[in-house]
N, C-alpha and C positions, 0 to 999 in steps of 0.2 A: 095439262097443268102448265100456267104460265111461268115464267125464268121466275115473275117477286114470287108465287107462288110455290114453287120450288124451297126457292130460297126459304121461307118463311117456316114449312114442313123441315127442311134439314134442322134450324134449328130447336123445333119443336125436338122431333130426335135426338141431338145433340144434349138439350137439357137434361133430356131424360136420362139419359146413359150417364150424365156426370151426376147426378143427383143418387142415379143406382148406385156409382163406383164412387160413394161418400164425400162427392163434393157438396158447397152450399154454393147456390147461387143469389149473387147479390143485385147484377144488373141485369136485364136484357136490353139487349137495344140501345144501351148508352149512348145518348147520342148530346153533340153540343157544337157549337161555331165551328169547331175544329177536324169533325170529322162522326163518326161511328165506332161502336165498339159490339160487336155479337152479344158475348157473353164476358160479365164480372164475377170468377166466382173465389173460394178460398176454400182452402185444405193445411194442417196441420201449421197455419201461422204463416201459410205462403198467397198472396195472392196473385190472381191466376187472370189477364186478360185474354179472351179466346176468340180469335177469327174462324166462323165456320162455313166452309164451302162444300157446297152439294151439285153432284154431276149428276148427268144417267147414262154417259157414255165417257170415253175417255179418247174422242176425237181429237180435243185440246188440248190433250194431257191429263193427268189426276187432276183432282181437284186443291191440293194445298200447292200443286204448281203455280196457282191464279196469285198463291200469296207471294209476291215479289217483292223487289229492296223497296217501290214506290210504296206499296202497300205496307209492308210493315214499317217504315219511316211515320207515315201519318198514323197508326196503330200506336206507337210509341209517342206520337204528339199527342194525340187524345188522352192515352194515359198518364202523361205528364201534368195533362188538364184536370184530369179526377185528382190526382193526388194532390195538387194545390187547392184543389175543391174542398178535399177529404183529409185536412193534415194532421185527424187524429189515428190514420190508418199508416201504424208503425210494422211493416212489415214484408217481408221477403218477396219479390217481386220475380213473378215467369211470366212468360208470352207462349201461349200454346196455338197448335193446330187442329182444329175436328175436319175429316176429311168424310166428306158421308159420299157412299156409291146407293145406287140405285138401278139394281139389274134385275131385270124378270119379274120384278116385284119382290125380291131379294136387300136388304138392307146392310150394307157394309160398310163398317162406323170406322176407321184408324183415328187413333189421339196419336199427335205426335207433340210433348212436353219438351220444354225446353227447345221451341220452334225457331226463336229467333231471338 
């Protein structure tokens, strides 16, 4: 499995889990001038931008280690973009983490909310 390939499966993953654990999802893939977004979703009036990183080792560290001050800077520029996109979308703003492992063929998902 190549690294886009990889990638592409974590978030496959990622939706699923959030969609089980009663989120909705609004974007995938958001993308525009400014950069990327994984996932747009929302839950009880809060919306949720979500970076998802997928390892199968942790040579490099976890995987929400990859999400750094540079990264989350442009994550918050992108989302600044949607919402001037979107200025009927009155409400609660998080920045979450999906951290996916891939051992043995073994699936290990951390959400960490309120990521940054």
């Amino acid at each position: 499995m190549s690294r886009k390939e990889l990638g592409d499966w974590g978030e496959k993953q990622a939706s699923k889990y959030l969609r089980n654990s009663g989120y909705q999802i609004l974007e995938q893939n958001y993308s525009c001038k400014l950069g990327e977004i994984d996932l747009i979703i929302c839950q009880n009036d809060i919306l949720i931008f979500v970076e998802v990183k997928t390892r199968r080792n942790i040579n490099y560290g976890p995987p929400q280690a990859a999400v750094d001050y540079r990264k989350q800077d442009k994550i918050k520029k992108v989302a600044l973009y949607y919402l001037s996109i979107n200025r009927g979308l009155d409400m609660e703003l998080r920045f979450d983490v999906i951290s996916i492992m891939l051992k043995k063929g073994q699936v290990e998902i951390e959400h960490f909310e309120n990521a940054f």
